[in-house]
Biotite code that builds the C-alpha atoms (Angstrom):
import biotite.structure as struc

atoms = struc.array([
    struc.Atom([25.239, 29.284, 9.248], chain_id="A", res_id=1, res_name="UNK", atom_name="CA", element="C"),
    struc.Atom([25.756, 26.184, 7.540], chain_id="A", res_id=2, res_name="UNK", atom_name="CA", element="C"),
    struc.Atom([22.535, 24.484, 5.462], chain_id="A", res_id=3, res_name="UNK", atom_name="CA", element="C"),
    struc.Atom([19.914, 22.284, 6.733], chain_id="A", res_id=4, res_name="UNK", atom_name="CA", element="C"),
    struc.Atom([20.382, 18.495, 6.862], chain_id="A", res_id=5, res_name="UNK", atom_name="CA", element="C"),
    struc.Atom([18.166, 17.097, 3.754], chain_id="A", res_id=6, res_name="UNK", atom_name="CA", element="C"),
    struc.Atom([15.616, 15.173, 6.187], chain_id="A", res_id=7, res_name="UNK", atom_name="CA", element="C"),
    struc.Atom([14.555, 18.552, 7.314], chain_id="A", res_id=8, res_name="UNK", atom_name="CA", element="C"),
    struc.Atom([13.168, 19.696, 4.229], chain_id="A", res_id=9, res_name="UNK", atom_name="CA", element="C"),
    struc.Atom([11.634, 16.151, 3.756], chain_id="A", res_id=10, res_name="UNK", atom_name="CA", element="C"),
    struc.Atom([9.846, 16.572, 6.924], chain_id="A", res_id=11, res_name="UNK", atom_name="CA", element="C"),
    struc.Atom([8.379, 19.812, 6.257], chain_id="A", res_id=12, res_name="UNK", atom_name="CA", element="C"),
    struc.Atom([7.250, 18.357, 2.569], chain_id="A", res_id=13, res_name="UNK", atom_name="CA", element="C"),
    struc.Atom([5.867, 15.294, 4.561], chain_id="A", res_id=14, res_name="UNK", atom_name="CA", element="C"),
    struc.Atom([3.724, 17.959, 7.107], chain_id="A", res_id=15, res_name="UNK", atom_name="CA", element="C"),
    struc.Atom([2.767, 19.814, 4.314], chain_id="A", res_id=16, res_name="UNK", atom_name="CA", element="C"),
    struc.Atom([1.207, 17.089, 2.402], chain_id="A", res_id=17, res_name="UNK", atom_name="CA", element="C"),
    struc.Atom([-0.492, 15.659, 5.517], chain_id="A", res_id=18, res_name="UNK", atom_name="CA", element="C"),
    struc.Atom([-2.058, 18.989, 6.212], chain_id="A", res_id=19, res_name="UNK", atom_name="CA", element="C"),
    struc.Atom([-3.190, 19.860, 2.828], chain_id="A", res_id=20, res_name="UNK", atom_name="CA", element="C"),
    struc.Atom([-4.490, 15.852, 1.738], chain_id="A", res_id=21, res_name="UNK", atom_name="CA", element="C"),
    struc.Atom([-4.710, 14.185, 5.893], chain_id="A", res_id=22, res_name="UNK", atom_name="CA", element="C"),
    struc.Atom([-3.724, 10.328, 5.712], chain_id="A", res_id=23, res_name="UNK", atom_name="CA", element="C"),
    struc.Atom([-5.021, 10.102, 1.842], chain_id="A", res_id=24, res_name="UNK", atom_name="CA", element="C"),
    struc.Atom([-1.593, 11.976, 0.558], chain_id="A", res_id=25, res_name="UNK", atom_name="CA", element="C"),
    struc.Atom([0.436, 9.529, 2.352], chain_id="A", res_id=26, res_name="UNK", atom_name="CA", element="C"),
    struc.Atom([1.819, 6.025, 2.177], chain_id="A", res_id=27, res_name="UNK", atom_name="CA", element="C"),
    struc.Atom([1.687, 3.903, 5.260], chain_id="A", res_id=28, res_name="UNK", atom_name="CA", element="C"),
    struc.Atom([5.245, 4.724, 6.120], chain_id="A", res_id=29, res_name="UNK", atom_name="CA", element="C"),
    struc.Atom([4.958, 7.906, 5.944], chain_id="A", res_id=30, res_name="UNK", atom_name="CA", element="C"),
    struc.Atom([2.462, 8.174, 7.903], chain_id="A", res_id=31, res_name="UNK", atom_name="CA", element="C"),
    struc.Atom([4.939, 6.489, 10.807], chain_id="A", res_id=32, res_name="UNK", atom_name="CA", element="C"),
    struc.Atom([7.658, 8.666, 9.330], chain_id="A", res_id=33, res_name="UNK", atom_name="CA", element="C"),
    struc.Atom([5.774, 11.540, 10.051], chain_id="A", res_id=34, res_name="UNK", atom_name="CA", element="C"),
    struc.Atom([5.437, 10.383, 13.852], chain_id="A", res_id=35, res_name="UNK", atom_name="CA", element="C"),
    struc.Atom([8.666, 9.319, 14.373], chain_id="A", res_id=36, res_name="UNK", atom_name="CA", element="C"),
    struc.Atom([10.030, 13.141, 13.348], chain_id="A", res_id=37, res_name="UNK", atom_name="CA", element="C"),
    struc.Atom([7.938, 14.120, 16.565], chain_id="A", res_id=38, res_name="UNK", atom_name="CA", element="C"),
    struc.Atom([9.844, 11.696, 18.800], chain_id="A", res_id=39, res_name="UNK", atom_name="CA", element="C"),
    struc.Atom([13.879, 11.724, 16.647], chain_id="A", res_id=40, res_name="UNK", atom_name="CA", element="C"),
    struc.Atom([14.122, 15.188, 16.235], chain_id="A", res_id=41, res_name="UNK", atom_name="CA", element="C"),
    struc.Atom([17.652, 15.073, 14.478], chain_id="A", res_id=42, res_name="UNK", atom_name="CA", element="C"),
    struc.Atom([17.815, 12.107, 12.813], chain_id="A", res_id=43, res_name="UNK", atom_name="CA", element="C"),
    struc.Atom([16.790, 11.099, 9.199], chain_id="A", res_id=44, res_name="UNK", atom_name="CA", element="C"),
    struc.Atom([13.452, 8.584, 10.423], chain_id="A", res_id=45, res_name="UNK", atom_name="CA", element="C"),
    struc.Atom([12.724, 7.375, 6.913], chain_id="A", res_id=46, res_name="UNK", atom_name="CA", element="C"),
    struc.Atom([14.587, 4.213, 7.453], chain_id="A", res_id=47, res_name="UNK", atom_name="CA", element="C"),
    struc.Atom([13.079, 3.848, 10.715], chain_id="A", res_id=48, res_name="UNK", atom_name="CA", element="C"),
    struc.Atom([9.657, 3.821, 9.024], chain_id="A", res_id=49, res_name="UNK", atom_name="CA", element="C"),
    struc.Atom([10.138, 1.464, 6.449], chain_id="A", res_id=50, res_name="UNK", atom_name="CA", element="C"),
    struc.Atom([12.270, -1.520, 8.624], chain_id="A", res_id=51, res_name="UNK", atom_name="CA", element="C"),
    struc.Atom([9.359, -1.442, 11.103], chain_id="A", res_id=52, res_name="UNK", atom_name="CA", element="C"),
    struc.Atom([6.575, -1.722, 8.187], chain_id="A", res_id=53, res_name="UNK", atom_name="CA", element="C"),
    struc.Atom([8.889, -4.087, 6.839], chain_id="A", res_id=54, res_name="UNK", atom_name="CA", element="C"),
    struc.Atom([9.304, -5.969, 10.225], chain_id="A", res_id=55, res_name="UNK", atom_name="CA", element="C"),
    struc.Atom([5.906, -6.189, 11.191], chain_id="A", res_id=56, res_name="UNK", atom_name="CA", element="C"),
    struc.Atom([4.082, -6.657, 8.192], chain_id="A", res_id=57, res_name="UNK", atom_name="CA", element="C"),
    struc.Atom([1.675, -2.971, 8.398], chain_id="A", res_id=58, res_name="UNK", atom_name="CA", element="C"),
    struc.Atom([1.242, 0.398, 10.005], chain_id="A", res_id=59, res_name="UNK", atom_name="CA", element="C"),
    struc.Atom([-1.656, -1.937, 12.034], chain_id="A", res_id=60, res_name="UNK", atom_name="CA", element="C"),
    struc.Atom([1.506, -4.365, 12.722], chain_id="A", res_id=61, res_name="UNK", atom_name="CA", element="C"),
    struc.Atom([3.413, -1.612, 14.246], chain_id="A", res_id=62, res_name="UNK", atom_name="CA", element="C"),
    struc.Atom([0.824, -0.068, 16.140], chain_id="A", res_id=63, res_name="UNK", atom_name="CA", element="C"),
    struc.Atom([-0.019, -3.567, 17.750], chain_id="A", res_id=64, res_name="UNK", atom_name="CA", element="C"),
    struc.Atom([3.665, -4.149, 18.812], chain_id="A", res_id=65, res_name="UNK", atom_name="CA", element="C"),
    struc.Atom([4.720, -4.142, 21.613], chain_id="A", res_id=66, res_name="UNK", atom_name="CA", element="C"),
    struc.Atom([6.657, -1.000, 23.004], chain_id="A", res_id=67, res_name="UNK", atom_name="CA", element="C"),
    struc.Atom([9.348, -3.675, 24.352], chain_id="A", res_id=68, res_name="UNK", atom_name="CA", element="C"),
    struc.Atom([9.642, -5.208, 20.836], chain_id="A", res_id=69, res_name="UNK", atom_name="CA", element="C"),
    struc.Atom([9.889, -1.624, 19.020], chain_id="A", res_id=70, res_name="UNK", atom_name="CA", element="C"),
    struc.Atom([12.903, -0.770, 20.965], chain_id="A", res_id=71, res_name="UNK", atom_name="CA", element="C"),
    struc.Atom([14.569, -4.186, 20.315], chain_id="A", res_id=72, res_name="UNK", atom_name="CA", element="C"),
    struc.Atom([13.860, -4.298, 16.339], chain_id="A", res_id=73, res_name="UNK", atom_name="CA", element="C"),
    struc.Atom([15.642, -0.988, 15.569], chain_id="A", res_id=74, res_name="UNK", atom_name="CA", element="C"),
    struc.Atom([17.090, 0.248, 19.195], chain_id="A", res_id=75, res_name="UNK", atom_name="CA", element="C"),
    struc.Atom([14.460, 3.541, 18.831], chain_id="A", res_id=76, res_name="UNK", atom_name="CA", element="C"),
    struc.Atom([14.043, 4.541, 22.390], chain_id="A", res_id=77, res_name="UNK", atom_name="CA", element="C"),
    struc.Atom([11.335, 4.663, 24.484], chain_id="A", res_id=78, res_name="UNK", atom_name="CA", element="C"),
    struc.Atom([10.781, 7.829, 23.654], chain_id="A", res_id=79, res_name="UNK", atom_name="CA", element="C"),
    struc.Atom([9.685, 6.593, 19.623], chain_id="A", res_id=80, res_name="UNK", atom_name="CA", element="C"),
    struc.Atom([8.035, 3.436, 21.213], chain_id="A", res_id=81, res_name="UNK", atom_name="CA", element="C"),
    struc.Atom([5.902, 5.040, 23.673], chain_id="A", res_id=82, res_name="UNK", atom_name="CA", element="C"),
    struc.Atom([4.674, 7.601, 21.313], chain_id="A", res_id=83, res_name="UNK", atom_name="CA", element="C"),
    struc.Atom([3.626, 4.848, 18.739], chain_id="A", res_id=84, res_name="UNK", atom_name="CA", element="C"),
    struc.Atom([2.142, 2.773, 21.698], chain_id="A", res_id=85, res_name="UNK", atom_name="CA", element="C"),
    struc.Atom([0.157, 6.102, 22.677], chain_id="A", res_id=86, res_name="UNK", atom_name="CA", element="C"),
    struc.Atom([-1.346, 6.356, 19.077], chain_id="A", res_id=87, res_name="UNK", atom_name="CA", element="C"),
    struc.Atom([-3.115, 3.020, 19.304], chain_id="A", res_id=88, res_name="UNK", atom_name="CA", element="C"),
    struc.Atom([-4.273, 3.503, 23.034], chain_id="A", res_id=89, res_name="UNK", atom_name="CA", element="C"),
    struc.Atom([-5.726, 7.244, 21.480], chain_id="A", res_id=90, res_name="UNK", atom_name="CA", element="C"),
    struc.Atom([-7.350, 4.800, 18.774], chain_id="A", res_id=91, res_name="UNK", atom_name="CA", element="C"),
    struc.Atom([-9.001, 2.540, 21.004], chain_id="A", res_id=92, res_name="UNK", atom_name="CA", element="C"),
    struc.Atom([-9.836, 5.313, 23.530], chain_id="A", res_id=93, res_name="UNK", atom_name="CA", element="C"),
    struc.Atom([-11.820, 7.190, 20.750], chain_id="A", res_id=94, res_name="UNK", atom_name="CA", element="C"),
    struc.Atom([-13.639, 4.439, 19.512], chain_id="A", res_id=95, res_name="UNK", atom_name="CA", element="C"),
    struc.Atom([-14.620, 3.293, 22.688], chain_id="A", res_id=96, res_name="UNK", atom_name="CA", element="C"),
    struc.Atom([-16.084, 6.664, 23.229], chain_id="A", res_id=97, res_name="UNK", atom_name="CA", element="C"),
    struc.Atom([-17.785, 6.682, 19.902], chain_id="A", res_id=98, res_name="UNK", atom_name="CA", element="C"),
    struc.Atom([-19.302, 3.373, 20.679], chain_id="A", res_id=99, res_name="UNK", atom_name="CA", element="C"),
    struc.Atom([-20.648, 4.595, 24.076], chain_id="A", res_id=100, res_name="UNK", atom_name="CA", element="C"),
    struc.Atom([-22.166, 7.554, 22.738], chain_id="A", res_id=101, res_name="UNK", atom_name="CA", element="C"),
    struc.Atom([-24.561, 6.313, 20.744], chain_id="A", res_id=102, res_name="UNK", atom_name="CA", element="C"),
    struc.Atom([-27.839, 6.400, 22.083], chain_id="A", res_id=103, res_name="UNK", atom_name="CA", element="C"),
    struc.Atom([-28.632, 2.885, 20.722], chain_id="A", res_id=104, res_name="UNK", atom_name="CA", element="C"),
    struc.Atom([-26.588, 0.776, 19.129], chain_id="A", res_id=105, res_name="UNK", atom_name="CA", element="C"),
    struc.Atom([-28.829, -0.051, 15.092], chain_id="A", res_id=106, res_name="UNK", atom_name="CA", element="C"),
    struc.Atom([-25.488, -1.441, 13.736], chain_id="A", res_id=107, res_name="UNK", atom_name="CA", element="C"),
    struc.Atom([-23.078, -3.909, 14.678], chain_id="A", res_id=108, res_name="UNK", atom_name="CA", element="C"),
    struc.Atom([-19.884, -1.450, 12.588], chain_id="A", res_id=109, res_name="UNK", atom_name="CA", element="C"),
    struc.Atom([-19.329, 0.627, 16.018], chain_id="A", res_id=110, res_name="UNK", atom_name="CA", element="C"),
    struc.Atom([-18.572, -2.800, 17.769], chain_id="A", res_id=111, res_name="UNK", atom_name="CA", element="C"),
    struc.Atom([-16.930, -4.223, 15.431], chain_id="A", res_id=112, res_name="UNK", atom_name="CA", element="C"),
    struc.Atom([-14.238, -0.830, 14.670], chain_id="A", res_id=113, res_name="UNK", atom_name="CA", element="C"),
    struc.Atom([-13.527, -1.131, 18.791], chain_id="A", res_id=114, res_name="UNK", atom_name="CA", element="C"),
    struc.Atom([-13.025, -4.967, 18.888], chain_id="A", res_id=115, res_name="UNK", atom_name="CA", element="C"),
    struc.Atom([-10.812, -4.476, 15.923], chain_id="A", res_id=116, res_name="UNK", atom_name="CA", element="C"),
    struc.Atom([-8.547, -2.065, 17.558], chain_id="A", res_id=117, res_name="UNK", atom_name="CA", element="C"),
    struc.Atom([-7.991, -2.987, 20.575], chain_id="A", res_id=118, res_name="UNK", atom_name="CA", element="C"),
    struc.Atom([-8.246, -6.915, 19.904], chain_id="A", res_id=119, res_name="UNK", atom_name="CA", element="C"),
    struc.Atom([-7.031, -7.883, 16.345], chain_id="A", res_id=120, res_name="UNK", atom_name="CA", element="C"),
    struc.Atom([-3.584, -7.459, 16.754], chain_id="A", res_id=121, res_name="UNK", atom_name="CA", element="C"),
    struc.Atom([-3.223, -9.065, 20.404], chain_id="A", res_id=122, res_name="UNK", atom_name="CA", element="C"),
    struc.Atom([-0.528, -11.741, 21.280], chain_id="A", res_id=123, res_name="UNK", atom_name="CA", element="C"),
    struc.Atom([-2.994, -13.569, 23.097], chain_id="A", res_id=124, res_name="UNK", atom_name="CA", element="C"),
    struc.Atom([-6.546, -14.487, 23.681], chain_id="A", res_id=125, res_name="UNK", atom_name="CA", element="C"),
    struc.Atom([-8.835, -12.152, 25.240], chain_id="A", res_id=126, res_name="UNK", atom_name="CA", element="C"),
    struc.Atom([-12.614, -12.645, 25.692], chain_id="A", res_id=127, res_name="UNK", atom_name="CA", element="C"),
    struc.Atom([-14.900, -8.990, 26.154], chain_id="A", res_id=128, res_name="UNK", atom_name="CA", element="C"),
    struc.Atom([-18.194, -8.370, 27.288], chain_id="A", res_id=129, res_name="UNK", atom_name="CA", element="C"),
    struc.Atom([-20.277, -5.921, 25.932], chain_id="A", res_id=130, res_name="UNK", atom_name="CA", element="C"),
    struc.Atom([-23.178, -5.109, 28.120], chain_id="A", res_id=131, res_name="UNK", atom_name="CA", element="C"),
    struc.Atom([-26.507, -2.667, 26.851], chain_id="A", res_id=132, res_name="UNK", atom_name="CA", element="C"),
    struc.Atom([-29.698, -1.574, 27.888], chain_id="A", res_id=133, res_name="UNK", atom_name="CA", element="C"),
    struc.Atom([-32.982, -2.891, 27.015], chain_id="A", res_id=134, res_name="UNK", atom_name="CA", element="C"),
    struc.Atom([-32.688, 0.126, 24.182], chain_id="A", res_id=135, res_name="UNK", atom_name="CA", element="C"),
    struc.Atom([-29.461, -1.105, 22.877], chain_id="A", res_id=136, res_name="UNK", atom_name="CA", element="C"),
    struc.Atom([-27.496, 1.356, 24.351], chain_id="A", res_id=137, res_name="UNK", atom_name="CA", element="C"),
    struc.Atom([-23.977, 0.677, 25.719], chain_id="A", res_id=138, res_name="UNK", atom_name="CA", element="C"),
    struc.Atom([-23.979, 0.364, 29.507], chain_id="A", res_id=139, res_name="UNK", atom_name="CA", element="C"),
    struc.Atom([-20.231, -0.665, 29.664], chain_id="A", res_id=140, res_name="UNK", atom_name="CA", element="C"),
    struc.Atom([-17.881, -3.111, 28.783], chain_id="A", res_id=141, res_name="UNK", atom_name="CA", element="C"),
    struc.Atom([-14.934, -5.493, 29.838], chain_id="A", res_id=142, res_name="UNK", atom_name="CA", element="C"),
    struc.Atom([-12.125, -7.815, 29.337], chain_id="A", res_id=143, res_name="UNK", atom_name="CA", element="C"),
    struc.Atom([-12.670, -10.735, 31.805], chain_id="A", res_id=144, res_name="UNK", atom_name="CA", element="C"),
    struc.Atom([-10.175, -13.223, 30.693], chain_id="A", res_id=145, res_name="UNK", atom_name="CA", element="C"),
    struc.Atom([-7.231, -13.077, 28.700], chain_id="A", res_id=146, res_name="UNK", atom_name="CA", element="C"),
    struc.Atom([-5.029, -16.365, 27.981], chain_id="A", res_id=147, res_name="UNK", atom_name="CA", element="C"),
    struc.Atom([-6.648, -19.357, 27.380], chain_id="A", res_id=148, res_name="UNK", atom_name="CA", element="C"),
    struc.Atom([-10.102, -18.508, 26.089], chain_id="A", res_id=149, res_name="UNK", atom_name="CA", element="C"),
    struc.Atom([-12.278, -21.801, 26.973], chain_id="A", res_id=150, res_name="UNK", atom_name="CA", element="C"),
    struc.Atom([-15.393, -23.012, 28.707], chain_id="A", res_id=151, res_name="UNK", atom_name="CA", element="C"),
    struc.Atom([-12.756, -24.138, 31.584], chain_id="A", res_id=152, res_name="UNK", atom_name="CA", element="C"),
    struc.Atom([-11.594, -20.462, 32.285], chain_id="A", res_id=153, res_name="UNK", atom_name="CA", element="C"),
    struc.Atom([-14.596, -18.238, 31.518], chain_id="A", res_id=154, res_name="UNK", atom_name="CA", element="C"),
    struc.Atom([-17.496, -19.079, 33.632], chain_id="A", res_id=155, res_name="UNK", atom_name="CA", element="C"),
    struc.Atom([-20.885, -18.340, 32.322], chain_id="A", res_id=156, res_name="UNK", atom_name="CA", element="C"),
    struc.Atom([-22.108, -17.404, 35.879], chain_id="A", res_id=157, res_name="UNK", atom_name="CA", element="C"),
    struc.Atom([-19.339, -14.678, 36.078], chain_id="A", res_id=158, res_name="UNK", atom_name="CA", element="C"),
    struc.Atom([-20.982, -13.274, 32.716], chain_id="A", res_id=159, res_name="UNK", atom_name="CA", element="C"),
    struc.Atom([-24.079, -13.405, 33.944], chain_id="A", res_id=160, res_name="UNK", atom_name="CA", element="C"),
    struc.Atom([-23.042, -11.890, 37.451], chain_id="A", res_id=161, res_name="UNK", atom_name="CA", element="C"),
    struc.Atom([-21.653, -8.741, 35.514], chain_id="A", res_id=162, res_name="UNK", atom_name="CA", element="C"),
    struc.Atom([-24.274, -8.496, 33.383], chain_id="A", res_id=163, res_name="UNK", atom_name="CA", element="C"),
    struc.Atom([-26.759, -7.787, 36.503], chain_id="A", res_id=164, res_name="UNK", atom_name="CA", element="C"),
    struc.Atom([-24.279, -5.492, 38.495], chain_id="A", res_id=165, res_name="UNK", atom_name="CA", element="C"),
    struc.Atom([-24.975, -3.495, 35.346], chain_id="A", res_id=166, res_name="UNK", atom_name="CA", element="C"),
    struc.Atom([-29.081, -3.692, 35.152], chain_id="A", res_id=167, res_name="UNK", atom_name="CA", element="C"),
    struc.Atom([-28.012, -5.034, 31.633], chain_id="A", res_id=168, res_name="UNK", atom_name="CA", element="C"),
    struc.Atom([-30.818, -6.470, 29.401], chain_id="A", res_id=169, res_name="UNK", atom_name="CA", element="C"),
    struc.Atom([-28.314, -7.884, 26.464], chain_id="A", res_id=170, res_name="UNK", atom_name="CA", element="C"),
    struc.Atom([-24.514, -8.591, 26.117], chain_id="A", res_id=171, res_name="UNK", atom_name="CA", element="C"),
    struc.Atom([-22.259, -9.039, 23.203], chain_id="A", res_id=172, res_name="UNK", atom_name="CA", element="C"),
    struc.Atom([-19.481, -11.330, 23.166], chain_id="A", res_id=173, res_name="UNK", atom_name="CA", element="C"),
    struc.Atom([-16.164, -10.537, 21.589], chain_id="A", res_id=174, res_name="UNK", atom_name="CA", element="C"),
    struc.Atom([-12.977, -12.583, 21.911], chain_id="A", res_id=175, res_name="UNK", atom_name="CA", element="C"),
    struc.Atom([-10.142, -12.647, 19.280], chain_id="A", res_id=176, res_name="UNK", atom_name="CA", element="C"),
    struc.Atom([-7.755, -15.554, 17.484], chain_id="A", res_id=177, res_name="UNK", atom_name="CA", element="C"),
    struc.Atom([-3.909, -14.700, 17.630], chain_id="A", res_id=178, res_name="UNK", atom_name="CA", element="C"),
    struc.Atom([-3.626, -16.635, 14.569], chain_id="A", res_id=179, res_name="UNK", atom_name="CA", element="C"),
    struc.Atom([-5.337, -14.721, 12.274], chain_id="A", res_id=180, res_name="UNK", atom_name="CA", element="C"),
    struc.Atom([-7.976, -16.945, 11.438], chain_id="A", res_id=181, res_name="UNK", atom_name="CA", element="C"),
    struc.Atom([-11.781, -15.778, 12.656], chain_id="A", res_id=182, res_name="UNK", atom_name="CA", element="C"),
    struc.Atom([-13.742, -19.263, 12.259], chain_id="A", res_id=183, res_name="UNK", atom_name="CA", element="C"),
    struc.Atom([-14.700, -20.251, 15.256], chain_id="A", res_id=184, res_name="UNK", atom_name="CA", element="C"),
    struc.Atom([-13.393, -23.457, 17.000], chain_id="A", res_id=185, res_name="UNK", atom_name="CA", element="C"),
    struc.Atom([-15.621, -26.063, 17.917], chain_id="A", res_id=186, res_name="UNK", atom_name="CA", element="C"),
    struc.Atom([-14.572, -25.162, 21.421], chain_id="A", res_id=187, res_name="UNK", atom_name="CA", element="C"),
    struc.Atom([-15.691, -21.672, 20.280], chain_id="A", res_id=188, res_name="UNK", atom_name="CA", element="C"),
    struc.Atom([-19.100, -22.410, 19.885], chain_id="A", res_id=189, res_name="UNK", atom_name="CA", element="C"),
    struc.Atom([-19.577, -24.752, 22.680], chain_id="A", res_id=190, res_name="UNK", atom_name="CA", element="C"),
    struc.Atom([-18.504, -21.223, 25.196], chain_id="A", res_id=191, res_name="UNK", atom_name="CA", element="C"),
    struc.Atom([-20.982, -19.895, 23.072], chain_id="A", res_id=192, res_name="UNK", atom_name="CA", element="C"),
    struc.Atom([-24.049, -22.184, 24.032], chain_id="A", res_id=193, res_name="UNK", atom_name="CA", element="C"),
    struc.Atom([-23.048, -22.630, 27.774], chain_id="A", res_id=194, res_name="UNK", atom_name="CA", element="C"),
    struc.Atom([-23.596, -19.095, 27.604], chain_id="A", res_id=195, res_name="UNK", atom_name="CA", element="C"),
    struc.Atom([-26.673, -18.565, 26.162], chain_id="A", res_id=196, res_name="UNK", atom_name="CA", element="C"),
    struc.Atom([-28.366, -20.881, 28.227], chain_id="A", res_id=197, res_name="UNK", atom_name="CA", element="C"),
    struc.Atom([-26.696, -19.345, 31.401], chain_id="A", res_id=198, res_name="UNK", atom_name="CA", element="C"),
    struc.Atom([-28.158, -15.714, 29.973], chain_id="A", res_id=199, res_name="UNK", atom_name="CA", element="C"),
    struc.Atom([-31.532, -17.366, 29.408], chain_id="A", res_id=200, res_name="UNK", atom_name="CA", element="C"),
    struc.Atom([-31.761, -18.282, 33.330], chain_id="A", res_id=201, res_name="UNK", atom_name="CA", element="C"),
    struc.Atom([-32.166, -14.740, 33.869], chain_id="A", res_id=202, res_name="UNK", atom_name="CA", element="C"),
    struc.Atom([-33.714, -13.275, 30.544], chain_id="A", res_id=203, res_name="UNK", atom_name="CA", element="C"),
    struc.Atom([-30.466, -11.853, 29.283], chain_id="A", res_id=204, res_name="UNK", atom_name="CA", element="C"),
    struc.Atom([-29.975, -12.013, 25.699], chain_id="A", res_id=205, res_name="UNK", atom_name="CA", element="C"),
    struc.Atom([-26.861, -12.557, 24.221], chain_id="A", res_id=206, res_name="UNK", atom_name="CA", element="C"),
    struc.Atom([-27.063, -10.240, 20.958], chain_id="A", res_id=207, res_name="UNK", atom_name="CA", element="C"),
    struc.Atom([-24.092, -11.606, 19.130], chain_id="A", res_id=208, res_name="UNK", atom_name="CA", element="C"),
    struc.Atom([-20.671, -13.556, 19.539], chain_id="A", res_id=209, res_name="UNK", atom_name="CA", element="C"),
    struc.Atom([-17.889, -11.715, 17.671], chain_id="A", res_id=210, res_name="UNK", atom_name="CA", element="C"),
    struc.Atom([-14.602, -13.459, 16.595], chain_id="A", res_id=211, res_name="UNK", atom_name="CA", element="C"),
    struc.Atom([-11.724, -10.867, 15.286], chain_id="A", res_id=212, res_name="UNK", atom_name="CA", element="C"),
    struc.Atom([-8.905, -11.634, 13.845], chain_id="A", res_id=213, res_name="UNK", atom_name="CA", element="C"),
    struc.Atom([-6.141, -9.808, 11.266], chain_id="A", res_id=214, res_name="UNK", atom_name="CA", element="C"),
    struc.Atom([-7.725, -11.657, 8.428], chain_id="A", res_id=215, res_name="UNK", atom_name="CA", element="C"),
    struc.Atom([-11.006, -10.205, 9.437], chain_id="A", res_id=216, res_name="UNK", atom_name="CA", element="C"),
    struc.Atom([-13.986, -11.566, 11.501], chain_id="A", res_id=217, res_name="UNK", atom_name="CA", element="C"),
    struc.Atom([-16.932, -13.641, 12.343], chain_id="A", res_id=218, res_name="UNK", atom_name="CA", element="C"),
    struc.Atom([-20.022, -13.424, 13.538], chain_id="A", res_id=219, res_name="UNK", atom_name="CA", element="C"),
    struc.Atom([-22.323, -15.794, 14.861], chain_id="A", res_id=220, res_name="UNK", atom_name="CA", element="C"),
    struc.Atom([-25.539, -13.911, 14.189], chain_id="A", res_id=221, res_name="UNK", atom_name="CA", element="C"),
    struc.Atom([-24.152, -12.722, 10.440], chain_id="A", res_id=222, res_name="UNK", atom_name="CA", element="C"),
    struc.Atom([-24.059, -16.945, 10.378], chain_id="A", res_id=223, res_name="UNK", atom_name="CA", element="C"),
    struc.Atom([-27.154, -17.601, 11.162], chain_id="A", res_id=224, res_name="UNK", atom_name="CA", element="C"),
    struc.Atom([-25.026, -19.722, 14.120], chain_id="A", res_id=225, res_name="UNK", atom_name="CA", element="C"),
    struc.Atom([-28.074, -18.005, 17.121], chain_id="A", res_id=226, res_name="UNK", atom_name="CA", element="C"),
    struc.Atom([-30.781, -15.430, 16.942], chain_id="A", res_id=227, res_name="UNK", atom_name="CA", element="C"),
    struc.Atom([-31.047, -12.290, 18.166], chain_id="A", res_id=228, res_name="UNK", atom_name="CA", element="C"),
    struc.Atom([-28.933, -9.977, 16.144], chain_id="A", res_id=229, res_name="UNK", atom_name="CA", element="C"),
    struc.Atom([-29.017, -5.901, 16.247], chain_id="A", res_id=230, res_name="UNK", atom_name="CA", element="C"),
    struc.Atom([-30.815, -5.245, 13.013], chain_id="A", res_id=231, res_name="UNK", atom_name="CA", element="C"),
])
């Protein structure tokens, strides 16, 4: 029998170290390296790793991409794509479960991990709804416009509407900026009034207005922009 390629002993250093130190006692692209050996079983995936860090700026980059894009950049398969795809999808199912467990919500962190995940790193606008319970608990939650995220597409009824199909008490708004930037636009905070004062027509409270963005985000309440944050 001849010897094994190189790459295989590389892999089964990289496992090694993962499984003795977890994320901590590896670089970014490693980490992806790491995944891709899962998906290009005979294949050194090092270069892989690094061109798509490379290309799209992060690990976060990479995971946001879409699986389209992936296979384009380096011709990986959808095999490679789909698994990295799956990873984020895992992400954003486990922290929406995390944020739904909580039996009330004291801190604004669960929130803002979700939005992050499944929102930062979108192409395009999306606006969420976060509804809870008069004890802050999480009821559900929703994306009910992406696109053009203005007072002309997202009606303030419609929020209110779901809201009460839900026996909600409060909502939190969360809508992201493409650019990167989190301030919000002056068309930003106009959606933001129309909607508190729709909410107020039935009680409803709207808890907080969250803008997320790569660079990081905003908050309304954080701004002293409304009242009634989660404390």
């Amino acid at each position: 029998m001849g010897e094994k390629p190189d790459y295989l002993g590389h892999r089964e250093r990289l496992r090694n170290r993962f499984q003795k130190s977890g994320e901590e006692g590896l670089g970014d692209y490693e980490l992806l390296e790491l995944l891709l050996t899962y998906a290009i079983p005979r294949r050194d995936v090092k270069p892989y790793a690094k061109s798509l860090i490379k290309k799209f700026g992060s690990l976060a980059g990479v995971l946001d991409a879409d699986p389209r894009e992936l296979e384009e950049v380096l011709h990986i398969g959808p095999i490679s794509s789909t698994l990295i795809h799956l990873v984020k999808k895992i992400c954003e199912a486990y922290l929406a479960e995390k944020m739904m467990a909580r039996e009330a919500l004291s801190s604004p962190q669960a929130v803002l991990d979700f939005a992050r995940v499944k929102m930062a790193g979108l192409p395009h606008e999306a606006f969420m709804v976060i509804f809870l319970n008069t004890k802050n608990k999480i009821l559900d939650y929703k994306v009910i416009q992406e696109g053009t995220v203005d007072r002309a597409v997202i009606y303030p009824r419609r929020i209110v509407e779901e809201a009460i199909a839900r026996h909600a008490a409060s909502v939190i708004l969360v809508h992201n900026h493409p650019s990167g930037h989190s301030e919000p636009s002056p068309e930003d905070r106009e959606l933001t009034r129309s909607i508190v004062e729709a909410a107020r027509t039935i009680d409803l409270r709207v808890l907080d207005h969250v803008i997320v963005g790569k660079e990081g985000h905003f908050s309304f309440v954080e701004n002293h922009i409304f009242p009634g944050a989660i404390r």
